[in-house]
C-alpha positions in Angstrom: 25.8 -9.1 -18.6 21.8 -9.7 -18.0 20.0 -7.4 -19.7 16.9 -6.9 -18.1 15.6 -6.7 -14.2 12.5 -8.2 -12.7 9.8 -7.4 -10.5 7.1 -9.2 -8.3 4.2 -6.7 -7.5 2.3 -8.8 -5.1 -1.2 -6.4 -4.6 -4.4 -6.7 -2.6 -6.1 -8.0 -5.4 -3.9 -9.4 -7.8 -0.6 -10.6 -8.4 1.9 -9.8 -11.6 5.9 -10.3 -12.5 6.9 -7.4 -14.8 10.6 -7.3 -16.5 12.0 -3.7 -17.3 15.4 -2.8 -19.3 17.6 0.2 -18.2 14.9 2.6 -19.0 12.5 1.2 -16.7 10.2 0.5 -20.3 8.3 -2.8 -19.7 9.6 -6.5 -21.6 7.3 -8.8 -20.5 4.1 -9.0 -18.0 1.6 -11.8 -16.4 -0.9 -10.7 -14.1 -3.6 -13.0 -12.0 -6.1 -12.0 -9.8 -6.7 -13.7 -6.5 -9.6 -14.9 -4.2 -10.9 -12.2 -1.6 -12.4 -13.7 1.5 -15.2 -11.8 3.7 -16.0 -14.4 6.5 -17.8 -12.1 8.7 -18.7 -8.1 8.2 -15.4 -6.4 8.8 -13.1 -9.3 8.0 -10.9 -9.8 5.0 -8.8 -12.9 4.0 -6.6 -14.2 1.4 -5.3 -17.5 0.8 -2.0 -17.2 1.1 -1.4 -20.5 -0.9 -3.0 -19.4 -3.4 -0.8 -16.1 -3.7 2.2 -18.0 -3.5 0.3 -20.3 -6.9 -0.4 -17.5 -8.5 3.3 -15.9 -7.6 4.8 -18.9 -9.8 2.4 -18.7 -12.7 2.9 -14.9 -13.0 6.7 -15.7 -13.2 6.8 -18.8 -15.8 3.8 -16.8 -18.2 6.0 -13.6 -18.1 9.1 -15.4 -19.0 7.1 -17.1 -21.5 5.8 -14.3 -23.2 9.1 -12.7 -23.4 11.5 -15.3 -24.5 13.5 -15.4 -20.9 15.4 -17.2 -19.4 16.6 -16.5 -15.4 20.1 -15.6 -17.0 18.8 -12.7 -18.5 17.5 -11.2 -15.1 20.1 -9.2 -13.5 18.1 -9.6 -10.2 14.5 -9.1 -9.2 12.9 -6.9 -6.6 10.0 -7.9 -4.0 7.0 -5.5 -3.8 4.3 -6.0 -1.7 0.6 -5.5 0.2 1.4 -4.1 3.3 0.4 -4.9 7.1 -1.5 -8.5 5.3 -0.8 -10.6 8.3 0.5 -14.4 7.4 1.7 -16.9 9.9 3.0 -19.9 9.0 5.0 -23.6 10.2 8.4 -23.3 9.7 8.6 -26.9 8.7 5.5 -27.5 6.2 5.5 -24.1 4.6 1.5 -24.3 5.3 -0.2 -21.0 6.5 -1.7 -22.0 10.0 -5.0 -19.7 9.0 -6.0 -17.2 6.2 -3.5 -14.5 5.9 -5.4 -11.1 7.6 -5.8 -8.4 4.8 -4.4 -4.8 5.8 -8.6 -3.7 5.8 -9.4 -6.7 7.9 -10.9 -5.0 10.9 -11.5 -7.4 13.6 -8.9 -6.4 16.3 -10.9 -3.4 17.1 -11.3 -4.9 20.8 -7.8 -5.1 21.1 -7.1 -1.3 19.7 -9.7 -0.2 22.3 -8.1 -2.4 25.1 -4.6 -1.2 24.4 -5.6 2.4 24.2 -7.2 2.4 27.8 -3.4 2.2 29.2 -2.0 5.1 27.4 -4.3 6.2 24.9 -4.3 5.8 20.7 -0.8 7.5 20.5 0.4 4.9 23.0 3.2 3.6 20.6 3.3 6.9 18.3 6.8 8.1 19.6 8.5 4.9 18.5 6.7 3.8 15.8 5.1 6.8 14.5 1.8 4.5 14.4 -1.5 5.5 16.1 -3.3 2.1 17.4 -5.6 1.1 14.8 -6.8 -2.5 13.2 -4.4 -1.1 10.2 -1.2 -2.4 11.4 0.3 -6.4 11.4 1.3 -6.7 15.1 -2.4 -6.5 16.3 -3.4 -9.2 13.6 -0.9 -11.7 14.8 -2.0 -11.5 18.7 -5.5 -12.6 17.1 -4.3 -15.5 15.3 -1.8 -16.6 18.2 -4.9 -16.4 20.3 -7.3 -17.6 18.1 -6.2 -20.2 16.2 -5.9 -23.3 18.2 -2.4 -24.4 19.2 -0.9 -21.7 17.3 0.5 -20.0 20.4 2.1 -22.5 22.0 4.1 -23.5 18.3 5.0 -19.7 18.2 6.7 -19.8 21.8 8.4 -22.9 20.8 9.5 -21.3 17.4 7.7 -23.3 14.8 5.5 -21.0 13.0 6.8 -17.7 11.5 5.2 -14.2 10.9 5.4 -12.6 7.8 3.9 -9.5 5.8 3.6 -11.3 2.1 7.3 -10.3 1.4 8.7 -12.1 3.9 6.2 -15.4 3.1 7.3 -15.3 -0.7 11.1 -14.8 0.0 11.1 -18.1 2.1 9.1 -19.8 0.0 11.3 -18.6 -3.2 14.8 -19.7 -1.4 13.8 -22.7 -0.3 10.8 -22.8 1.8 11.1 -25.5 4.4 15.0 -26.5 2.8 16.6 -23.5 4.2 14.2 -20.6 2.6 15.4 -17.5 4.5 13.1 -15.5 7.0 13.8 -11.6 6.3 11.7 -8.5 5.5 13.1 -5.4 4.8 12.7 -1.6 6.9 9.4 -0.3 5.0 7.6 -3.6 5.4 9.0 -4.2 9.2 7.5 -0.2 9.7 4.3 -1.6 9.1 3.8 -3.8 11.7 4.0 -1.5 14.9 6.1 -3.5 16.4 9.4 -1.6 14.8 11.4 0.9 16.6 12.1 3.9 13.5 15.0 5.0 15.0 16.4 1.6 15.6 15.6 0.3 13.2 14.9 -3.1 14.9 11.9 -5.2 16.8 10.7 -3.0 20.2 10.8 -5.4 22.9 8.1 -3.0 25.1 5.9 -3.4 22.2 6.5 -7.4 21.8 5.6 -7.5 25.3 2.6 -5.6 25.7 1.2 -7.7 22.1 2.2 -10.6 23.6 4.5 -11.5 20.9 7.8 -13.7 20.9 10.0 -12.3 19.0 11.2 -16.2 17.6 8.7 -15.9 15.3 9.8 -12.3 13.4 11.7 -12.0 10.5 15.2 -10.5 10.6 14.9 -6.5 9.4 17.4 -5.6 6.2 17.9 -2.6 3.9 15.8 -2.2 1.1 18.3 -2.3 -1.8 20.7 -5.5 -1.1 21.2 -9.3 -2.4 19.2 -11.2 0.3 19.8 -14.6 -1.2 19.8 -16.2 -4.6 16.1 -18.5 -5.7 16.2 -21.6 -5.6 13.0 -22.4 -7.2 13.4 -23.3 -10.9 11.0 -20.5 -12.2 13.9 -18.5 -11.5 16.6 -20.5 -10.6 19.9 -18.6 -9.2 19.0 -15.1 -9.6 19.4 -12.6 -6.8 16.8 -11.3 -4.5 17.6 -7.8 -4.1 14.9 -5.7 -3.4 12.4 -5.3 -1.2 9.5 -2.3 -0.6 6.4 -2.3 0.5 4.2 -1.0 -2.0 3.4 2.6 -1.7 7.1 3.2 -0.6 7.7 1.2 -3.8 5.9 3.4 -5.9 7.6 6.5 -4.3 10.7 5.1 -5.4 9.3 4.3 -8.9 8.6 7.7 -9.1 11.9 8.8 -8.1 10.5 10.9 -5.4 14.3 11.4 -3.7 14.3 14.5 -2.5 12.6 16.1 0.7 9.5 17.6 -0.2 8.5 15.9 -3.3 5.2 13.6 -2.7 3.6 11.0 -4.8 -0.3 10.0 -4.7 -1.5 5.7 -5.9 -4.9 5.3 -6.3 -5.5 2.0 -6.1 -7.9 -0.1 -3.9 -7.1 2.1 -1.7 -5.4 5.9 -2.4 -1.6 6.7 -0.4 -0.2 9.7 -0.2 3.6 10.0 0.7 6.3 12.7 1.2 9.6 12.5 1.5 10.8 13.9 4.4 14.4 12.9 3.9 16.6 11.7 7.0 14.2 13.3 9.2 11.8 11.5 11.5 8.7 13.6 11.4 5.9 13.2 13.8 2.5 14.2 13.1 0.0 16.2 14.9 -2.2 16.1 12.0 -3.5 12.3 11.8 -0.6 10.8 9.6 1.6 8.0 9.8 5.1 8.4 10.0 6.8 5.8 8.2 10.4 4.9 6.5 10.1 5.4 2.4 13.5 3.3 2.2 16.6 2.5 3.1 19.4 1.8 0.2 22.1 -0.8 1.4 24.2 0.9 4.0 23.0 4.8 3.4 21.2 6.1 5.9 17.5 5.3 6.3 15.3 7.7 4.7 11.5 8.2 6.2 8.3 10.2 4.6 4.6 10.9 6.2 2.1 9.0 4.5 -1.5 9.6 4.2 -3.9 5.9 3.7 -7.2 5.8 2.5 -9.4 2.8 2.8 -11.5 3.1 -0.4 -10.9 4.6 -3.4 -11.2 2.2 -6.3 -12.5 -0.2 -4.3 -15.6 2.0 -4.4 -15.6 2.0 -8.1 -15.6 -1.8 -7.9 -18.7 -2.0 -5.3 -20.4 0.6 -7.5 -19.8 -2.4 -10.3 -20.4 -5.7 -8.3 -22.3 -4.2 -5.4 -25.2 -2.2 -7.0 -24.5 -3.4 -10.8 -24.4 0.4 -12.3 -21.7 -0.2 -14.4 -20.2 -3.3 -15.8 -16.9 -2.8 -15.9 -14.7 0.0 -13.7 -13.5 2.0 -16.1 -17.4 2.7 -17.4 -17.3 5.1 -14.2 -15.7 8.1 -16.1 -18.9 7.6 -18.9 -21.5 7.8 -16.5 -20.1 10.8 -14.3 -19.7 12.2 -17.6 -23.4 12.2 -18.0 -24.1 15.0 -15.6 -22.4 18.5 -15.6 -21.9 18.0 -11.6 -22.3 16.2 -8.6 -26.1 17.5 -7.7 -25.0 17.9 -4.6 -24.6 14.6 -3.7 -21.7 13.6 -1.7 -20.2 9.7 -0.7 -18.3 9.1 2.0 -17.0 5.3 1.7 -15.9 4.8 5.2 -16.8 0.7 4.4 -14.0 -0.3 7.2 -13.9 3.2 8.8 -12.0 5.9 8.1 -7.9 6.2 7.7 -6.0 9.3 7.7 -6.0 12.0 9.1 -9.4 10.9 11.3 -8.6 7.6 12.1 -12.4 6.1 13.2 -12.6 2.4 13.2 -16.6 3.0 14.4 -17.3 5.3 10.8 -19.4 3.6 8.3 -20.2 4.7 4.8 -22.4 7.4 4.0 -24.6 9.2 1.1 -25.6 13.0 1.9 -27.2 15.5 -0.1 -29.9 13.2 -2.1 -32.8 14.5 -3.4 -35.6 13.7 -6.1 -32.7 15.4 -8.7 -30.1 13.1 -8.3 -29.8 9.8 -10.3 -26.9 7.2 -11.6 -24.8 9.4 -13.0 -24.0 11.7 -10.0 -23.5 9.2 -7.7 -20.9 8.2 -10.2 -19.7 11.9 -10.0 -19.6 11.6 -6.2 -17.7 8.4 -6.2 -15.1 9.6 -8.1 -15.1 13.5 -6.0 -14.8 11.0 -2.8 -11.3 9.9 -3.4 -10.1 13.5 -4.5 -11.9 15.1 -1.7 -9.9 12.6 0.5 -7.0 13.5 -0.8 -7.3 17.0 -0.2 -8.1 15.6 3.5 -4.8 14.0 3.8 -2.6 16.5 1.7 -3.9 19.7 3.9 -2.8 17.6 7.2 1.0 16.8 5.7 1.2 20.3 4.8 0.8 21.0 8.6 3.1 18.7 9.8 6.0 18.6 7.3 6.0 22.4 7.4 6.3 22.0 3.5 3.9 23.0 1.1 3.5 21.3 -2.3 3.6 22.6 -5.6 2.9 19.8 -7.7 1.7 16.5 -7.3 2.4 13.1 -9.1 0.2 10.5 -9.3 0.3 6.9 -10.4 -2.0 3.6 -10.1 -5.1 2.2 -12.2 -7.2 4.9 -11.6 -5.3 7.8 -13.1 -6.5 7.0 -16.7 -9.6 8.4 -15.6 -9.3 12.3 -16.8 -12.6 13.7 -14.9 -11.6 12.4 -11.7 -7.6 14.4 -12.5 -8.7 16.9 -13.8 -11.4 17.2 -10.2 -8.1 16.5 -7.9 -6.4 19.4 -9.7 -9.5 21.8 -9.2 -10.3 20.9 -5.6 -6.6 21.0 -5.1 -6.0 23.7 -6.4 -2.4 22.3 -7.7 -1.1 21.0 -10.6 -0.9 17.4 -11.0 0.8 15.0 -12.6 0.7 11.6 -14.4 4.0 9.9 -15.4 4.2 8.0 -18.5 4.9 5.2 -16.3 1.8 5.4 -14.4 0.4 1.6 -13.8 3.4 0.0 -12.8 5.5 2.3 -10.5 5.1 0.3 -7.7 6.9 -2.9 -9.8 9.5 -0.3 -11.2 10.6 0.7 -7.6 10.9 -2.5 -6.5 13.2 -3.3 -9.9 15.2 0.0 -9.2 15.9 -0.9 -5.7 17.1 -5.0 -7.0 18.9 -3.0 -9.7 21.2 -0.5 -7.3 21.9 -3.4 -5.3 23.3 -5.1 -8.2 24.7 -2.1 -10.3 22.3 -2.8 -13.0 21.7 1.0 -12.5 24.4 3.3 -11.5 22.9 6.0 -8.7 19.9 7.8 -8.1 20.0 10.4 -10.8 20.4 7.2 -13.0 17.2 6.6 -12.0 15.6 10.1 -12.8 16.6 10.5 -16.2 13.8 7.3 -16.3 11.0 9.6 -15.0 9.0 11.5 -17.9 5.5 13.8 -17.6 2.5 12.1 -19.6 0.1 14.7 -18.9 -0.3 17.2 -16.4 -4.1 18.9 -15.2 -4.2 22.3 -13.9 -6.7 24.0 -11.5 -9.9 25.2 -13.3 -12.2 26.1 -10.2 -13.7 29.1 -8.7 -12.1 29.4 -5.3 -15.7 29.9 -3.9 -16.9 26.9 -5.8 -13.9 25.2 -4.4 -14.0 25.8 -0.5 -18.2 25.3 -0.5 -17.8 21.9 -2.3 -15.4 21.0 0.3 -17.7 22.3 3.1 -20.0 20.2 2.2 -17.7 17.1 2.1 -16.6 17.5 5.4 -20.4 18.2 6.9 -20.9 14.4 5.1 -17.3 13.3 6.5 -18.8 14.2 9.9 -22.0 12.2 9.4 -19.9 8.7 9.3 -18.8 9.3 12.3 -19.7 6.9 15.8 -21.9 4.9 13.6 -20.8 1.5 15.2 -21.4 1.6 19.0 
């Protein structure tokens, strides 16, 4: 029997194959970065040739490193960066533009547009989506009507849409020699063009987008054998797996139950609960959105919470205005100062996500004075993302009728113990960081491959697996508390209507 199960955690920024044994402790890991495009203010590309490059070269240096071979893999999982928009000919395997990054923000026109004939929460009730520039079906009305002759090769069903699952599945089982065109109910959720209690492609929606439906991929569980690879890297061994990231990581940390809620802060920070077999709409500014569905078990759905810029505020603090050299300095430099002097960053770069939802907010610092210097701006970049949280967290209290009592965290910015130790006190809850902290979006993917496959027996299987690395309790003055968060909503309200 294989011993081991693989993952590939294809992010916003980087790409990395990961092999786990039984107790989800890691074997082997390669990890590249990738190119990110800014063509115009607002816009955001990737190549997605390159991603599919640096897919293979992940794969053969993780092998490498641990002495594999594709017989030792079990099966491999499929975890991805959602709503990135790639179209593609079906008989070249060449992308017919730049694949449209999740931030990318230029089908605000079209949001507005749409919204004049029944408003933001036009396609809310089926797809628990407000109309934003967030979601993939918007971004593939601009490249069918932007790109030249790419609309009429969609109508006559020779290009194909994917979200970067789908694009690396075909590619990995064949390509152009009978790859197979598939996503799976998380990633399909993401699009807006998904009925959630169908579970299938809305053909009012497909209308009113303007898309043919020739060019979708067909919608499958989460936790199933798709197809086998047939590229050598990892010749013959199942596909079986596939999650969109954050719903990845809330499966990596076995969040199974209804109630219990994980937090990634990554480029970007998500929030999601479990809301079990529920479909729970939100009055509060949240998405509703499916967490996963396991082979033939019913689907299961959770409210999430997105945030446009967390980390990614750490890195333009690095590249942008040079303060630091490299991310993780941020902690040091916070450290510096006893507070925040009252300054306060609101990183609305691409506008804001949940629970306001302005695509016309821009990023903005309140509070300066002659005091404040370096290091608390540093302290207010790192309050932004927890303040944030708090933002999102208060709103799926409302709507899930639910209230948390702890909450655990994973991603690259939890090694940072000021800003945990902040999210706890502005919380005011206990929260919690998982031994496995950096890679629970690759070990959700690998658990859902690994049911498929009965590399791992059930659910509570999968539990045993989780362990506590460190939890952070409050240590605030509730006055302090609710006047720091005062504050952070007078500077939340300043971003607002900037762009005309």
């Amino acid at each position: 029997m294989a011993k081991y199960i693989g993952a590939i955690d294809q992010g916003t920024t980087s790409t990395r194959f990961m092999v786990f044994d039984r107790s989800g402790r890691t074997v082997a890991i390669a990890q590249k970065e990738h190119q990110q495009i800014y063509p115009k203010p607002g816009w955001v590309e990737h190549d997605p040739e390159e991603i599919w490059q640096r897919t293979r070269e992940v794969v053969v240096e993780a092998m490498a490193k641990g002495n594999l071979r594709p017989s030792d893999l079990a099966a491999i999982g499929i975890t991805n960066q959602r709503e990135t928009t790639v179209v593609w000919n079906r008989k070249t395997g060449k992308p017919v533009a730049n694949a449209l990054v999740w931030q990318d923000t230029r089908v605000a026109d079209y949001v507005g547009e749409l919204a004049k004939a029944g408003g933001q929460d036009r396609f809310r009730g089926k797809t628990g989506l407000p109309l934003t520039t967030y979601f993939s079906g918007l971004k593939i009305r601009w490249i069918l009507e932007n790109v030249r002759g790419v609309r009429s090769l969609a109508e006559n069903g020779e290009v194909l849409f994917g979200n970067i699952d789908s694009f690396l599945v075909w590619h990995l089982t064949g390509g152009p020699h009978g790859g197979i065109h598939i996503t799976d109910v998380t990633n399909a959720s993401r699009t807006q063009l998904m009925n959630l209690e169908t579970l299938s492609w809305d053909h009012e929606i497909l209308d009113a987008l303007g898309i043919p439906e020739a060019i979708l991929p067909r919608i499958r569980s989460s936790s199933e054998v798709y197809a086998h690879v047939k590229d050598p890297i990892l010749k013959d061994v199942p596909i079986a797996g596939i999650l969109g990231d954050q719903q990845a990581a809330l499966v990596g940390q076995t969040c199974f139950r209804p109630g219990e809620a994980k937090n990634t802060y990554g480029t970007g920070c998500f929030l999601l609960m479990n809301t079990g077999d529920r479909v729970v709409h939100s009055n509060c500014g949240l998405l509703t959105t499916l967490a996963y569905k396991l082979g033939n078990q019913p689907a299961r759905y959770a409210l999430e919470g997105s945030i446009a810029i967390t980390g990614a505020l750490v890195q333009w603090v690095r590249d942008n205005l040079g303060m630091i050299q490299k991310s993780s300095e941020i902690e040091s430099l916070a450290k510096s100062v006893s507070d925040d002097g009252g300054v306060y960053f609101v990183p609305a770069f691409s506008g804001l996500y949940a629970p306001y939802w302005k695509d016309n907010a821009r990023g903005v610092i309140a509070g300066l004075t002659r005091y404040a210097n370096k290091g608390h701006l540093a302290r207010a970049v790192l309050e932004a993302t927890a303040f944030q949280t708090r933002d999102v967290l208060e709103a799926m209290e409302k709507d899930s009728k639910i209230k948390l009592d702890v909450l655990r965290t994973d991603g690259g910015m939890v090694d940072n113990d000021l800003l945990m130790q902040f999210q706890a006190d502005i919380l005011n809850l206990p929260v919690v960081r998982p031994v496995t902290r950096d890679a629970t979006t690759a070990l959700g993917s690998a658990y859902a491959a690994g049911l498929a496959v009965h590399y791992f027996k059930d659910l509570e299987d999968l539990r045993l697996n989780w362990a506590v690395d460190h939890t952070w309790k409050p240590n605030l003055a509730d006055e302090k508390r609710e006047e720091m968060y005062r504050l952070w909503k007078r500077a939340v309200n300043k971003s607002f209507d900037w762009v005309d």
